[in-house]
N, C-alpha and C positions, 0 to 999 in steps of 0.2 A: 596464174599466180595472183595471190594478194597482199599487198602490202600491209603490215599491221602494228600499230604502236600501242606498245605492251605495257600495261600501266599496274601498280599496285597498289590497291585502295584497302583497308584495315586487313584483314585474312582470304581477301578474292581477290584473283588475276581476272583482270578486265582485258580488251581488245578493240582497240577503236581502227576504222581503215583507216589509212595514212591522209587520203583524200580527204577526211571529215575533218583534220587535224590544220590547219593554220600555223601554230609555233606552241613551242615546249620553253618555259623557261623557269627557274628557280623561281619561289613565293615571293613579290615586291613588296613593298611596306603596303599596308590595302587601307581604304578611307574606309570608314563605320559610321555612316548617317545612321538616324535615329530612324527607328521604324522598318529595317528590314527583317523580309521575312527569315524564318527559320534556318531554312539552307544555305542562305546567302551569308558565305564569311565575310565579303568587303569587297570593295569597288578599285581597281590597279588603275593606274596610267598608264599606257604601250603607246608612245609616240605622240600620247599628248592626245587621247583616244582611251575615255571614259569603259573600263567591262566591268562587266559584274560577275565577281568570282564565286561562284557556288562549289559549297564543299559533297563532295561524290559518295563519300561513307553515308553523309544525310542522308541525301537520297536513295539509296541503298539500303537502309538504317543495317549499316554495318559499322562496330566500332574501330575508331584508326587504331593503326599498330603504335602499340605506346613504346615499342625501340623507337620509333624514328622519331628522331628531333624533329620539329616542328620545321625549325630552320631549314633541314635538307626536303623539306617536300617541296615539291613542281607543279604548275600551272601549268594546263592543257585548253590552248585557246583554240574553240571551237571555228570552223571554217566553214564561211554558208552566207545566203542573200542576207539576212537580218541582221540586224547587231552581233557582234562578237559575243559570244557565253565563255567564260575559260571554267574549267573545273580544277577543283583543286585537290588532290591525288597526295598518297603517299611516296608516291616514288615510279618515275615514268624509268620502266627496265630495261626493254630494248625496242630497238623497228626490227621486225623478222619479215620472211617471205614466208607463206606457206599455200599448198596445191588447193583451190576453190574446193575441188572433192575432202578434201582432210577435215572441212566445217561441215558437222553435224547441227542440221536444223533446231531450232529452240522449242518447244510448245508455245503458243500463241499468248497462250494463258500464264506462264512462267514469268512474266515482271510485268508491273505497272507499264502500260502504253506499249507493251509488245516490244519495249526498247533491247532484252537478251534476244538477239535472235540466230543464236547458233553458239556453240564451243566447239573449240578447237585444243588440239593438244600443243604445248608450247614449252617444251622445254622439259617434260614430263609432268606437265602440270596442267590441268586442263580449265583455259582461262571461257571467260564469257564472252561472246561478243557483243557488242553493242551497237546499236542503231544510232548515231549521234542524234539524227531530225527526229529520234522519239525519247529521247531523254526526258524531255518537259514536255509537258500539255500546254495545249495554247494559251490557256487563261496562265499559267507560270511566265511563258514569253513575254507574254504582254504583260506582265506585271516587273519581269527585267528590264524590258525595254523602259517602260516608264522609269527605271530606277536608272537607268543608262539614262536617257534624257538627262530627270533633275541632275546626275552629277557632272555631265558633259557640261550643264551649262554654267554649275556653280566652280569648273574650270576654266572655264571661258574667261569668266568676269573675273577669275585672279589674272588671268592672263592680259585684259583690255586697261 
């Protein structure tokens, strides 16, 4: 069995394993330095711990569902050796379990960085799954990460 936390980004059902997922929470107030890139909505606090919130429809270039209030959409902070990534999602739907067999393989070729790498049926709806470590390409990481830095430290020094 797989655990999977079911997420809905503008008109696609997404699938990330539970394992790749760290915490779910409602959208925080998000800091907006000057100069970031496209994807990047804003940078949240979680515990006093600098992430850089990238929104999921960008990358995707799917457009958000204009029912949901802005308000009710959820951050999905990503779980992994490197700095936290959270994405920012329309709407995390449910954690299901479903049979490893039930996920039909992706094409290789079917998304940027190979990150679809199977769908599954979910409710009658058959979502994408995702590879959380292929979401961004490295030169992206590494362009978060420096963004995580500068605002970790420009928390700090309100902090000191």
């Amino acid at each position: 069995m797989k655990t999977l936390v079911v997420i809905r980004c503008g008109e696609r059902v997404c699938a990330l394993d539970r394992a790749a997922v760290q915490e779910v929470a409602p959208v925080p107030e998000l800091a907006h330095p000057p100069s970031l890139p496209a994807s990047v909505e804003g940078l949240m606090n979680l515990g006093g711990e600098a992430i850089v919130v990238v929104d999921l429809a960008k990358l995707l270039d799917v457009s958000p569902n204009p029912d949901i209030n802005p308000v009710y959409r959820h951050v999905v902070v990503l779980a992994g050796p490197e700095a936290p990534i959270a994405l920012l999602v329309d709407r995390v739907e449910d954690v299901c379990h479903v049979a490893v067999d039930a996920v039909t393989p992706a094409d290789d070729q079917s998304s940027v960085n190979g990150c679809v790498v199977g769908h599954v049926e979910i409710g009658g709806v058959t979502a994408h799954l995702l590879d959380a470590s292929r979401i961004f390409l490295a030169a992206e990481r590494a362009r978060f990460a420096e963004i995580q830095r500068s605002e970790q430290a420009r928390m700090d020094a309100l902090d000191a």
